[in-house]
N, CA, C and O of each residue as an XYZ file, in Angstrom:
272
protein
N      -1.850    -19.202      0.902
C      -1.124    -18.384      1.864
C      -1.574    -16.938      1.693
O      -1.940    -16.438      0.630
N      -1.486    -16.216      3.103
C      -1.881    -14.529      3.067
C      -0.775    -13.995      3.826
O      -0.018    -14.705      4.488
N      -0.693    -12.831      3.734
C       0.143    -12.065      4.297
C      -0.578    -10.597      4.404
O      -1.043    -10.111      3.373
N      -0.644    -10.109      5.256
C      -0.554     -8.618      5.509
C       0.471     -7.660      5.223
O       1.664     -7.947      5.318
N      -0.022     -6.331      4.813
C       1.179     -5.122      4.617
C      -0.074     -3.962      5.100
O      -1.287     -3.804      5.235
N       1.262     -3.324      5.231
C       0.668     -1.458      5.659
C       0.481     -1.012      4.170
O       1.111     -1.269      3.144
N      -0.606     -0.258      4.434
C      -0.768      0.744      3.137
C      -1.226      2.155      3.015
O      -2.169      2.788      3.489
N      -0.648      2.314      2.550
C      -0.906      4.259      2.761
C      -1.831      4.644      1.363
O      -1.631      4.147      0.255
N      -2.741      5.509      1.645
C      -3.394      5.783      0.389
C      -3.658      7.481      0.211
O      -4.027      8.193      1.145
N      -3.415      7.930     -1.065
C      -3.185      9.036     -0.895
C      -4.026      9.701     -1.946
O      -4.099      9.057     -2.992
N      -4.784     11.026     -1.908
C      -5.522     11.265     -3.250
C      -4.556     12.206     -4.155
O      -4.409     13.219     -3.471
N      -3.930     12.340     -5.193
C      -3.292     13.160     -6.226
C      -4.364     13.275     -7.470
O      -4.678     12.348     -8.216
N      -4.845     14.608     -7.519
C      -5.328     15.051     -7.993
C      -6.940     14.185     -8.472
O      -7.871     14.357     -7.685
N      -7.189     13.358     -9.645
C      -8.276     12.468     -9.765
C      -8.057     11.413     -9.618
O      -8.893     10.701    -10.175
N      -6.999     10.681     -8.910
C      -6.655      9.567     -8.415
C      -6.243      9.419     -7.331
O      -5.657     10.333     -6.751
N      -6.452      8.188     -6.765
C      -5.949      7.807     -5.663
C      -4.503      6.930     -5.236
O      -4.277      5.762     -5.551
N      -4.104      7.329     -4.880
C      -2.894      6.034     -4.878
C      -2.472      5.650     -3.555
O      -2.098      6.284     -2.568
N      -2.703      3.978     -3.913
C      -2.101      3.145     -2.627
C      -0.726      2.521     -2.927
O      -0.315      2.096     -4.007
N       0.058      2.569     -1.416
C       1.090      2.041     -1.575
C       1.882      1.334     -0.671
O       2.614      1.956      0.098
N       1.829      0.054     -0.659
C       2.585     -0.532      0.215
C       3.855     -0.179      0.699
O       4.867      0.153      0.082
N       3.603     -0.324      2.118
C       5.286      0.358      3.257
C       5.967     -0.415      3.030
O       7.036     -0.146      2.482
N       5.600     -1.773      3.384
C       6.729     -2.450      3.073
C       7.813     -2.690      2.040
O       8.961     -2.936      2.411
N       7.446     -2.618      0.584
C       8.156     -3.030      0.016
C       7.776     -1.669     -1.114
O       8.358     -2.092     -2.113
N       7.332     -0.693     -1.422
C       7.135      0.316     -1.633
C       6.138      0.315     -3.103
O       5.721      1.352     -3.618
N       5.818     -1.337     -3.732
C       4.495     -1.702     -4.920
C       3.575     -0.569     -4.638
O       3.189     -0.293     -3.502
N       3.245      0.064     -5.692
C       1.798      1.132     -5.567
C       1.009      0.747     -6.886
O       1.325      0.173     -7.928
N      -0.347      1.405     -6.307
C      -0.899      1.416     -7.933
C      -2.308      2.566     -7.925
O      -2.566      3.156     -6.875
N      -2.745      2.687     -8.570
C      -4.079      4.169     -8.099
C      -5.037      2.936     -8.874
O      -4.997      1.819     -9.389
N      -6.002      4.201     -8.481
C      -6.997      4.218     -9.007
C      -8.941      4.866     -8.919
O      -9.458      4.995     -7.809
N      -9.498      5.088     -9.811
C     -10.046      6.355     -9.447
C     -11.364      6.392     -7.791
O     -12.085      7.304     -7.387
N     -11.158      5.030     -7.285
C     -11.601      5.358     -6.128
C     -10.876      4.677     -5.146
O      -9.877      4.089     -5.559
N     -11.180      4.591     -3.681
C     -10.004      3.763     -2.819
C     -10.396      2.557     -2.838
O      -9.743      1.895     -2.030
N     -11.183      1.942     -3.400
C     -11.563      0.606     -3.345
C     -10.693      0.171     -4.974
O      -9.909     -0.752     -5.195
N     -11.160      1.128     -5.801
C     -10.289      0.428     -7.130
C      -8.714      0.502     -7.329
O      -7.961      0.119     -8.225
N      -8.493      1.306     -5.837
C      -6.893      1.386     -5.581
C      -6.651      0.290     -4.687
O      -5.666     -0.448     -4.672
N      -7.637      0.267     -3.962
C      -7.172     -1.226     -2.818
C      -6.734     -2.342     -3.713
O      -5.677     -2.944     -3.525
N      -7.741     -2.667     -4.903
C      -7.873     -3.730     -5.619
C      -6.317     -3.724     -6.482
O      -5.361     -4.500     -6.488
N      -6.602     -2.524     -7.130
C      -5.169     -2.583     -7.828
C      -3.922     -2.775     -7.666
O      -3.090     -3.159     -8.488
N      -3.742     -2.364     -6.047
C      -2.522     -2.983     -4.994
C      -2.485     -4.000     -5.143
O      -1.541     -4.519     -5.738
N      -3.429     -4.639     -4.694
C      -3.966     -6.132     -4.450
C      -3.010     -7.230     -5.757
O      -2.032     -7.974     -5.693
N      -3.727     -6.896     -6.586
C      -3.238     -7.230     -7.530
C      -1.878     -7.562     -8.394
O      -1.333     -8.501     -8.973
N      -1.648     -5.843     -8.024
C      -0.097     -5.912     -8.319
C       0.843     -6.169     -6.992
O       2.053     -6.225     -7.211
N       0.435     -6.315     -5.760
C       1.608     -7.120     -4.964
C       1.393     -9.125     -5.316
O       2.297     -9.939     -5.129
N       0.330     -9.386     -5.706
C       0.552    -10.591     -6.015
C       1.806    -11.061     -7.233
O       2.693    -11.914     -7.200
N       1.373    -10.037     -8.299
C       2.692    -10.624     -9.296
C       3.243    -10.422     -8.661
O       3.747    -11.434     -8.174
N       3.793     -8.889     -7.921
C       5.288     -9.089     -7.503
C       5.437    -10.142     -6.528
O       6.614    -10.058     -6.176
N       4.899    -11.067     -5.914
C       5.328    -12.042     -5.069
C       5.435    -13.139     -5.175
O       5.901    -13.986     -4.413
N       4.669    -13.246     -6.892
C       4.763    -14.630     -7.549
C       5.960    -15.184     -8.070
O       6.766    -14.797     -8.916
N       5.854    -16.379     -7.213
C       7.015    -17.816     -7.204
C       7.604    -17.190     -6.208
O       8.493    -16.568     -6.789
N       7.666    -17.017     -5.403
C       8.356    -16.690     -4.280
C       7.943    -16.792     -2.478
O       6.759    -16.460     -2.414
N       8.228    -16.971     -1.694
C       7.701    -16.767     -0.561
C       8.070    -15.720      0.095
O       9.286    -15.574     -0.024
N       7.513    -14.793      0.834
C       7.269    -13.348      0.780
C       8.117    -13.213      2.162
O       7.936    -14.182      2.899
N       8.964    -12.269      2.655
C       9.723    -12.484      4.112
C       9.680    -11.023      4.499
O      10.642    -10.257      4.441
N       8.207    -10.661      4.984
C       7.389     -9.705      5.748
C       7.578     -9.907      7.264
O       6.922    -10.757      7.866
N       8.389     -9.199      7.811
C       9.162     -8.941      9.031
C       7.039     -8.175      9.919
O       6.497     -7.238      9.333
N       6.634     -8.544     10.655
C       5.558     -7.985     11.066
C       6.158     -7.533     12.531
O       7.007     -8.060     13.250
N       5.373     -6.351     12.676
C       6.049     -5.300     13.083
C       4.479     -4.053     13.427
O       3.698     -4.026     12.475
N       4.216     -3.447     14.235
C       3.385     -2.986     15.007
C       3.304     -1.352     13.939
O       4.256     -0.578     14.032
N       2.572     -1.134     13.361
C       2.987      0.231     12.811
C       1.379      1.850     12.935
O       0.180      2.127     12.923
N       2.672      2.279     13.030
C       1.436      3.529     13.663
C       1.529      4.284     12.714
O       2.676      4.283     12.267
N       0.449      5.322     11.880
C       0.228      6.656     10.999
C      -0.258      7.488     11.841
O      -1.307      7.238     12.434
N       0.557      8.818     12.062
C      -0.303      9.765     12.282
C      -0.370     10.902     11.464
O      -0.572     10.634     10.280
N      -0.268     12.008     11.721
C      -0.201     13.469     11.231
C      -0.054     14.174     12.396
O      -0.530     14.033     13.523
N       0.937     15.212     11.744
C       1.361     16.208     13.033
C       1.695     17.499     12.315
O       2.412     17.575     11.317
N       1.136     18.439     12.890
C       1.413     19.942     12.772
C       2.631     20.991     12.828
O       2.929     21.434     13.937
N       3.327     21.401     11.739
C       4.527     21.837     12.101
C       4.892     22.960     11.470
O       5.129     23.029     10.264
N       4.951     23.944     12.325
C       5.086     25.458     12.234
C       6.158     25.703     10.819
O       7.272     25.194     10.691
N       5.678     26.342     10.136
C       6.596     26.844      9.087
C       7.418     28.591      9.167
O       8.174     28.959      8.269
């Protein structure tokens, strides 16, 4: 079985960190591929023995500009 999630990835300082929307699992790592992986990874334990109840759902990221 697969499932899809949203993931946001973000750089802090010499790392990267990804983090699933849905259920909020993150993990870094020092490039976005060794952060993809590390997500990867750690949403599997967290989903192990369980069947996963991922509501799918249309989701948009943007960025927007806002006067300070």
């Amino acid at each position: 079985m697969s499932i899809k999630v949203n993931v946001i990835i973000q750089r802090e300082e010499n790392w990267f960190v990804a983090k699933c929307i849905e259920n909020s699992v993150a993990s870094q790592g020092k490039t976005i591929e060794e952060a993809l992986e590390n997500l990867r990874e750690a949403l599997i334990l967290y989903f192990e023995g369980e069947v996963p109840e991922i509501e799918t759902r249309q989701t948009f990221l943007t960025t927007i500009e806002v006067a300070i």
